[in-house]
N, C-alpha and C positions, 0 to 999 in steps of 0.2 A: 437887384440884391443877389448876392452869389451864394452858393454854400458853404462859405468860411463865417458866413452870420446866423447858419445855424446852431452852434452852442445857443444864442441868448434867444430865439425861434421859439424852440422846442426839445423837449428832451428825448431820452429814445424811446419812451414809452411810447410816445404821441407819435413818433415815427413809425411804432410798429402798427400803430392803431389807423395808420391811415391807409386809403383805396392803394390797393400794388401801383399805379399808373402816377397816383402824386409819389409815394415814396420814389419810384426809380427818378424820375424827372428831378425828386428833391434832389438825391443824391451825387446825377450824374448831371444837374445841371452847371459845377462847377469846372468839369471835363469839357475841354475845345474838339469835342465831335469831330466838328467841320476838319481839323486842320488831321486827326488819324484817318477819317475816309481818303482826303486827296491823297495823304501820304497810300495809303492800302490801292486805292485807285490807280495810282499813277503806277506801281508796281503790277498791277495784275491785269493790264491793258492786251499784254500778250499770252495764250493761250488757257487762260480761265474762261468761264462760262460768263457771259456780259450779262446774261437773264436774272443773275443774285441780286439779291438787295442788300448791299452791302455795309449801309450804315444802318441797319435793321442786325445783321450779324454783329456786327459791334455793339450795339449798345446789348445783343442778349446776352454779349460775351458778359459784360457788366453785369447785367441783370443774373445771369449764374450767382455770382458771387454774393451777390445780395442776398439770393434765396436758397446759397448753399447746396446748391446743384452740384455734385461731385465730379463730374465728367460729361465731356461734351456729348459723348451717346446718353448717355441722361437728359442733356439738357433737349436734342433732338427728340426724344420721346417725348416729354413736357410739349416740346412746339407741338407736335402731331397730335398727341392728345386733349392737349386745353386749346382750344381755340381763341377765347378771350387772353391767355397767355401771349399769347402770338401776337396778335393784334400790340398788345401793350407792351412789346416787345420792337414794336412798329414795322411788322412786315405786313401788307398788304393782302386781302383776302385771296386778291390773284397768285400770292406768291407762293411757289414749291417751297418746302422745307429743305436747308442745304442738307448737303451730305457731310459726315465727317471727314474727307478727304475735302470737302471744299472750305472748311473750318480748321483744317490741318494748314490750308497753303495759307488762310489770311491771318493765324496766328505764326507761323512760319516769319511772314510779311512783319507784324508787326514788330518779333525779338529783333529781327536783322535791321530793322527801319530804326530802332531806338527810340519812339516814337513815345510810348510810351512815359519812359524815363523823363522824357523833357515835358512831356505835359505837369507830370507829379512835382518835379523842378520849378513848372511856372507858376503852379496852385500854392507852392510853400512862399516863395519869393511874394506874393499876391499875399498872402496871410500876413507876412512878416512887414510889410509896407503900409497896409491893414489896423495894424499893432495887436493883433493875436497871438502873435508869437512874440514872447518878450521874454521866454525862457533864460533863467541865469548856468541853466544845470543842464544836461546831456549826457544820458544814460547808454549805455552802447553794449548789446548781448546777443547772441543769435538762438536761432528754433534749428529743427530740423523740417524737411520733407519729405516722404517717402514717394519713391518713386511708382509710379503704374506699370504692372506687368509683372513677370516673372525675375526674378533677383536670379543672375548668377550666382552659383557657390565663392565663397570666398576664398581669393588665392592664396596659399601656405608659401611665404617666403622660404627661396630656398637656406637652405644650409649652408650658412662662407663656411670656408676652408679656417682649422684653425690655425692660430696666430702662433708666430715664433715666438718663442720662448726666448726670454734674455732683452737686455738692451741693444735697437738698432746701433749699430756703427754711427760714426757722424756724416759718411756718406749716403748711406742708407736712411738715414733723416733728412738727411737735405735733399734727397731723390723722390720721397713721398712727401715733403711739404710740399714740392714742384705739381707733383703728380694728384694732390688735394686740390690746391688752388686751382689747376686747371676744371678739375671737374667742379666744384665749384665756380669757374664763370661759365661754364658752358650750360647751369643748370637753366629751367625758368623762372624769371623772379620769384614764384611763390612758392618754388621748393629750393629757393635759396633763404641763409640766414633773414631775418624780418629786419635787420640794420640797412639790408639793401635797399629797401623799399624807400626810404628817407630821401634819397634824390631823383626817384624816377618819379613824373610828372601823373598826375592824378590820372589824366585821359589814356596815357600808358597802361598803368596799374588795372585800370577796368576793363582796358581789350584784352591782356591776359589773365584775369580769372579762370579759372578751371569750372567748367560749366559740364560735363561730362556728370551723369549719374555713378556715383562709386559708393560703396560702404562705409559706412562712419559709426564711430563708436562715442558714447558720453557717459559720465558716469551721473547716474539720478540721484536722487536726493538720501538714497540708505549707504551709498558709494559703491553700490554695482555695476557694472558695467552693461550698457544698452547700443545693442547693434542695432544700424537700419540699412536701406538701401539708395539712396536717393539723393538730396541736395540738402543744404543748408542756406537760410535767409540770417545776414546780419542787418541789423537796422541801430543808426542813431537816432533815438527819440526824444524829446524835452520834455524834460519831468514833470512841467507844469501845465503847457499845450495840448500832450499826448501827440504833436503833428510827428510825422516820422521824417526825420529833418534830411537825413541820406537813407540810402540801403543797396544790397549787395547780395546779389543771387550766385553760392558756387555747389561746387563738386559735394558732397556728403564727408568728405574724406579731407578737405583743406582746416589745419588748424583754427580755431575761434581766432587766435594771437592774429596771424596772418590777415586776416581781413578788416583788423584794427585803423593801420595805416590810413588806407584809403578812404573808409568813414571820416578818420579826424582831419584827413586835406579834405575831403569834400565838406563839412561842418564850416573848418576854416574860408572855404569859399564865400558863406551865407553873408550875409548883413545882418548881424548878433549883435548888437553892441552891450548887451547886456552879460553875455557870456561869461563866465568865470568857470565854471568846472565841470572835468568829464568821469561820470563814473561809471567802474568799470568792478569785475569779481576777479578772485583771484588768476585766473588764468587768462587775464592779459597782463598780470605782473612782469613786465619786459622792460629793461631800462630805455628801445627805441623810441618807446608808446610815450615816455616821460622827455625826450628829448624833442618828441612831436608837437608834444601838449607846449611845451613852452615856447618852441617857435611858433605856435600859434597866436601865445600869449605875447 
């Protein structure tokens, strides 16, 4: 029996209440282990330390998140410290506790591997086959993240030159529509208009996100404005499921609108047949988003 049957199991209560070594197992029992070791494996054959125990590092990667461990030098102190931690974490009594440098390369391993993504991919497809997912509605908003370490100061756009005064000539217009458009194709898709986004193919759209840590601003709930430093998670999620149907890790600084697109091609991918509506807040008000939704439909 997998972990998409526990909704009707247990609730979370009973998950918190149980021994650390069943909950992680519950949890991560529905995660194909096997197939991110070989992938981490087959990458770190050359010049890594062969001595790790490297599917012991995975699943405490997991186990962080469970137990809300905020960073992997944290989570290294926990190993060193709890010993029964450790264990249940399945490193062996023989085993050194890795270093964060050797946590750096197999997390490295895994962004670049996409390994991840496709697991989370097979777990939803599994649920939806399942009939746990039989969502009619699809909710679509992003969070922030704040990045670790020290923030740059934020950069002050320079100052343009001001503008002439008067009406362009009709040359003078037809010389900067030239000179728009161009810069305009030459931008990257996601700092072009979001209409663009409509014919490029979904696997495109995800190798250029902007993954770079930059500053992002949002306005909270009094309508103030709130800086961070860091990234932004979009996620489409089904209102009734709660399963997180797509999602989308970028820059801090990329519009919400902008990483609409590719949620609603990758939703379109799933096998829905119940599907009918995606909701969204005002600020993905965009007529592309509405031209998207229909060719879905």
């Amino acid at each position: 029996m997998t972990i998409i049957r526990q909704q009707s199991l247990f609730g979370i209560q009973e998950l918190y209440e149980m021994e650390p070594t069943q909950r992680y197992e519950s949890i991560i029992f529905a995660v194909d282990l096997d197939s991110i070791y070989l992938e981490i494996n087959k990458q770190l054959r050359l010049g890594a330390p062969v001595e790790l125990n490297y599917a012991a590092m995975i699943i405490s990667m997991f186990v962080r998140i469970v137990e809300r461990i905020p960073t992997i030098k944290d989570l290294i102190k926990r190993l060193n410290d709890d010993f029964v931690f450790k264990l249940n974490c399945g490193f062996l009594v023989s085993d050194n506790t890795p270093s964060e440098a050797a946590y750096s390369r197999v997390l490295t391993r895994l962004s670049d591997s996409k390994i991840l993504e496709k697991e989370q991919e097979k777990v939803v497809l599994q649920a939806i086959a399942e009939g746990f997912i039989t969502d009619d509605t699809v909710a679509i908003d992003a969070t922030h993240f704040e990045a670790r370490g020290q923030a740059p100061p934020k950069e002050e756009k320079p100052k343009s030159e001001p503008k002439k005064r008067g009406r362009k000539s009709k040359d003078e217009r037809e010389q900067w529509l030239i000179e728009q458009a161009e810069k305009e194709a030459n931008l990257p898709i996601f700092e072009k208009k979001i209409e663009a986004q409509l014919d490029v193919p979904l696997a495109e759209l995800r190798a250029e996100v902007p993954r770079d840590p930059k500053w992002g601003v949002k306005k909270n709930s009094e309508g103030k404005n709130v800086f961070w430093y860091g990234y932004k998670g979009h996620l489409a999620v089904g209102t009734s499921s709660q399963y997180i149907l797509q999602s989308l890790f970028s820059s801090g600084s990329l519009n919400d609108g902008k990483a609409a697109i590719p949620l609603l091609k990758g939703v379109d991918e799933l096998p829905l047949p119940f599907l009918r509506y995606e909701v969204m807040d005002a600020g993905y008000d965009y007529e592309p988003f509405y031209e998207q939704v229909l060719c879905v439909k």
